[in-house]
C-alpha positions in Angstrom: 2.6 -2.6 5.7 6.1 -4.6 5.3 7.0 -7.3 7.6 10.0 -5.2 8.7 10.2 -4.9 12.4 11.0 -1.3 12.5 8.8 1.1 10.3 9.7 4.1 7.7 7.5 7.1 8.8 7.1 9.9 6.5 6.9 13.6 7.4 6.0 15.9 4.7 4.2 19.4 5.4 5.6 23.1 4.4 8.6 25.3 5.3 8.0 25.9 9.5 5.2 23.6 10.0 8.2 21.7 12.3 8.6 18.7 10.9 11.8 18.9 11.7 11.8 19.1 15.6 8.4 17.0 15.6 10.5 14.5 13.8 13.4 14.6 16.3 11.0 14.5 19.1 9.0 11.2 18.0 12.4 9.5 16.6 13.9 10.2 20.5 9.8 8.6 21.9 10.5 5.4 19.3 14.1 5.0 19.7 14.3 5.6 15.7 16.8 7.8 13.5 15.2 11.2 12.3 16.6 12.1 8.7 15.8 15.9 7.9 15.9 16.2 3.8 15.1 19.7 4.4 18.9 19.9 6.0 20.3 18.8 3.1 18.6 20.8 0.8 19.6 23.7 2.7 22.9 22.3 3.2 23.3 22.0 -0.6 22.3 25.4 -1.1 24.4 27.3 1.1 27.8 25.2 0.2 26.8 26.0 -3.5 26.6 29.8 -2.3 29.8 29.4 -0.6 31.9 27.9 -3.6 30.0 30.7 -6.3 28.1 28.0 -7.7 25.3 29.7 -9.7 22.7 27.2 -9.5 22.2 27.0 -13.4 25.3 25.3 -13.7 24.1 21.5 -13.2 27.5 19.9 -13.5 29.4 22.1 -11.1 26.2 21.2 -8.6 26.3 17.7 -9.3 30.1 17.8 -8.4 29.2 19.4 -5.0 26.9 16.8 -4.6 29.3 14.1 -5.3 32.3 15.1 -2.7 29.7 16.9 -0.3 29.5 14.9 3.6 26.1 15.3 4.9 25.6 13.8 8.8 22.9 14.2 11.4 24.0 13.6 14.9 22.5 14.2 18.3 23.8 16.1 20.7 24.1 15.5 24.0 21.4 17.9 25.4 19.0 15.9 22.8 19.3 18.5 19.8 19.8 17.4 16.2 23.5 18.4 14.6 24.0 19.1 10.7 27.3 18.4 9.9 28.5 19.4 6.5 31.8 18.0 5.7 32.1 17.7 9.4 31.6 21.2 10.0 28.3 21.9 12.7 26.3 24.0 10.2 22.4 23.2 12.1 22.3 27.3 13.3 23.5 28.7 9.8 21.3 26.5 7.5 18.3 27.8 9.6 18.8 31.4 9.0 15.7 32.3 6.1 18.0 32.8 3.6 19.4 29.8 3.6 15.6 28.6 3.4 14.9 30.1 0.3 18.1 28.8 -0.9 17.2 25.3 -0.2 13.5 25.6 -2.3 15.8 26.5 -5.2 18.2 24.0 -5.5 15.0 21.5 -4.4 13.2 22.7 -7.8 16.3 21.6 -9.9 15.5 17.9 -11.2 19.2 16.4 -11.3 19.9 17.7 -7.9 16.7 15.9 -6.5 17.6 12.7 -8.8 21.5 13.4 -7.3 19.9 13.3 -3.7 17.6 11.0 -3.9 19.3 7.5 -4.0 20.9 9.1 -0.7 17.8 9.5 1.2 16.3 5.9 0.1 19.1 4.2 1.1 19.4 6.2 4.7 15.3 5.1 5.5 15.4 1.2 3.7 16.0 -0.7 6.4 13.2 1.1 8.3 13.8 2.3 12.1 13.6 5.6 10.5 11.6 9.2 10.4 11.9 11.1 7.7 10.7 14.4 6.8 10.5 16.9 4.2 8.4 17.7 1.1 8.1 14.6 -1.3 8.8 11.8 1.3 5.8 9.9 0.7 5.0 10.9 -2.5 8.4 10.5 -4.4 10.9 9.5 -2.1 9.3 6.4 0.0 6.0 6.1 -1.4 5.5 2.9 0.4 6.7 4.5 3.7 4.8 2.0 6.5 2.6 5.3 7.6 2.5 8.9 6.5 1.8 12.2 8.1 1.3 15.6 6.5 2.0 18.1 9.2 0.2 21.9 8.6 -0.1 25.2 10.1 -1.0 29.2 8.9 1.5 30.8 7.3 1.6 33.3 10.4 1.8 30.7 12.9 4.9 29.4 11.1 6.3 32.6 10.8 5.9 33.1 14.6 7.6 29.9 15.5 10.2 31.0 12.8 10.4 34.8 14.7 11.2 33.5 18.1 13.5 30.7 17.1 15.9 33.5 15.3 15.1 35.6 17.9 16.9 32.5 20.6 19.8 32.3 17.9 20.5 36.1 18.0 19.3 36.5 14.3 17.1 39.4 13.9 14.0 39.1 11.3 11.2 40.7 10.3 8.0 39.3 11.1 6.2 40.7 7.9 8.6 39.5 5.9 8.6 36.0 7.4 5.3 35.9 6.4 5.9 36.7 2.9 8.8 34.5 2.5 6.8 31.5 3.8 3.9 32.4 1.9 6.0 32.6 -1.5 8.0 29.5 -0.4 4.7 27.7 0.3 3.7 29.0 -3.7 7.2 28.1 -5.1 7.5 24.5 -3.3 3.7 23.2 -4.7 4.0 24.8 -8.2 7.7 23.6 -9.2 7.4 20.7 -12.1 9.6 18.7 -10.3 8.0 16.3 -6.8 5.9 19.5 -6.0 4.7 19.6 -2.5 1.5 17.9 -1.6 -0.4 15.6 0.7 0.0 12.1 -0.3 -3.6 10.1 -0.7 -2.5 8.1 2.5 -1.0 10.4 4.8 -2.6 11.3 7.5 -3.2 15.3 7.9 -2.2 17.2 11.1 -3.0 21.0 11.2 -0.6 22.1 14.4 -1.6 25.7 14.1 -3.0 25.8 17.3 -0.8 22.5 19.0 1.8 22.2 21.0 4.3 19.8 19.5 3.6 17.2 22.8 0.0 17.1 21.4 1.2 16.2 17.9 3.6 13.9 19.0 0.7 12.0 21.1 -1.3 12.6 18.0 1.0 10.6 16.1 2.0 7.8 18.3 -1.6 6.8 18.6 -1.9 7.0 14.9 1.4 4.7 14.6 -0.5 2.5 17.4 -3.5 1.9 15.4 -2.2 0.9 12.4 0.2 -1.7 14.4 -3.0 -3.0 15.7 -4.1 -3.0 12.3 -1.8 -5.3 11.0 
């Protein structure tokens, strides 16, 4: 625990547990910023896809990276904003494609090295949530206190289902399932920050919460260890 008066909280957990909007949600309780490194992965990937950058061409990517503007704003009715380059990109990096996208270029070492400096410095001066797959196992390792957020692949891919469905986007729910399920497979078995639990996070299974119960979950976890200390 760092004498820092606001803390870094880690968020790691698989593709649709909702890290994301739990994340957004406890950041708007603590008065905190909520960094999404899933957005950028995804924003990565689909730029890349835009330009016809084939994703085994590491300088051409690192390039991207280099003059690529990656922002996270709120909106006025409370909703997180992606901009890329200034451009509002949150509905189109959501779409599954783009998901898949994202666990590519996340498997590709320089572009995690090319990222990561970026991340670190967003979270160092604490007052910060952030969440993805490798927060606090790679990323902030020290983070003050970690959760690993959970749930079945179906119950993601329902959450998934009816958030396209709100968006217009039709899907397939069987197939929802077996893109998460060989995300989930891909993310855990790449060489590179594989997703796991770190030793100290704290596990969460929200299969059968609401996000309200998870958030209260976590703020009395966040509590305790305040206490704690």
């Amino acid at each position: 625990m760092t004498d820092r008066p606001q803390l870094i909280i880690a968020i790691d957990g698989p593709a649709g547990s909702g890290k994301s909007s739990i994340g957004d949600m406890l950041a708007d309780r603590l008065g905190y910023v909520h960094l999404s490194t899933g957005a950028i992965y995804r924003a990565i990937g689909w730029k890349a896809k835009q330009q016809e950058i084939h994703f085994s061409d590491i300088p051409a990517l690192l390039h991207l990276i280099e003059h690529t503007r990656i922002e996270f704003e709120r909106r006025t009715d409370g909703t997180l904003a992606v901009l890329l380059d200034g451009q509002d990109v949150s509905a189109i990096i959501e779409t599954n494609e783009v998901g898949l996208l994202a666990s590519v270029v996340a498997a590709i070492p320089e572009v995690r090295q090319g990222l990561l400096s970026l991340q670190r410095q967003a979270g160092e001066g604490g007052g910060v949530i952030l969440d993805g797959r490798d927060i606090g196992t790679i990323v902030f390792p020290d983070a003050d206190i970690k959760f690993y957020l959970d749930a079945s692949a179906e119950e993601r891919a329902k959450r998934r289902h009816l958030q396209l469905q709100e968006q217009g986007i039709a899907s397939d729910f069987e197939q929802l399932v077996h893109d998460i399920q060989q995300r989930d497979y891909d993310d855990s078995h790449r060489n590179v920050a594989p997703l796991r639990k770190a030793d100290d996070a704290i596990y969460l299974d929200s299969t059968s919460l609401n996000r309200e119960k998870v958030i209260e979950t976590m703020l009395t976890e966040i509590r305790k260890m305040r206490e704690s200390h």
